[in-house]
N, C-alpha and C positions, 0 to 999 in steps of 0.2 A: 598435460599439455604445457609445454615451454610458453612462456610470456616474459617480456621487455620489462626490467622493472619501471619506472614513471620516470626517473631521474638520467636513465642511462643513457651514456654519450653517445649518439650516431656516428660513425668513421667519417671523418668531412672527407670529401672531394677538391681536388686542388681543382680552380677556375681554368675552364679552356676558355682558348679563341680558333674561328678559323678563317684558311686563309683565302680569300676572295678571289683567288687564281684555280686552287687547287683544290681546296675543299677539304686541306688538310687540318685534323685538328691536333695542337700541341700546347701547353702550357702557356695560360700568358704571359708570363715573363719574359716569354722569348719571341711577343709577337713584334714585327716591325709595321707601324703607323705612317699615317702622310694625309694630304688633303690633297682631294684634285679637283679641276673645275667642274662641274655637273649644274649644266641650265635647270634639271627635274630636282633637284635637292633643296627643301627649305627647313632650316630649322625652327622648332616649334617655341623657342622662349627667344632666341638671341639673333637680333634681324644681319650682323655684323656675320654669319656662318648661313647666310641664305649663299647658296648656289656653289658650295665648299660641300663635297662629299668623304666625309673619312672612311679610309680604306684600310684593311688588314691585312697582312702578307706571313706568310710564314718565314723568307728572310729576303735580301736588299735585291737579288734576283727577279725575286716575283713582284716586288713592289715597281720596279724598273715596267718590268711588262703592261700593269694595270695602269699605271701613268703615261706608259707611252699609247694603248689605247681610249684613255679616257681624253688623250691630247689630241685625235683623230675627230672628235666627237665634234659637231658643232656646238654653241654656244649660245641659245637663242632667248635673246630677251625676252621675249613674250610668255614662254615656258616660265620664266622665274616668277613674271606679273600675277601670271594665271594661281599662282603657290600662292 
């Protein structure tokens, strides 16, 4: 029976991302970021990214899309209280 010796290198994996429109996954290097407003979003250590959602895109196309609906969204203060 074939066995791993103890020390041997696993093949690394290069880090994906995907894209919050499409669902596409590609390399993160190549993902395009942004923050949009989201009343449901709070962040867990830094009160300055309550109600800032970051968003991932595969490129400036789809990021356009997700900002233009997340700008549709209402905005509702009580939603961020309730976080």
């Amino acid at each position: 029976m074939w066995k791993r010796g103890k020390h041997a290198r696993r093949p690394s994996t290069p880090a994906l991302e995907l894209c919050d429109l499409c669902a596409r996954t590609f390399p993160a290097d190549e993902a395009v970021t942004g923050h949009v407003a989201d009343s449901s979003s709070v962040h867990p250590t830094r009160d300055r990214y309550d109600g800032l959602r970051r968003v991932t895109a595969c490129c400036e196309a789809h990021l356009g899309v997700i900002r233009e609906a997340y700008g549709r969204r209402p905005f509702v203060q009580e939603e961020l209280w309730a976080g």
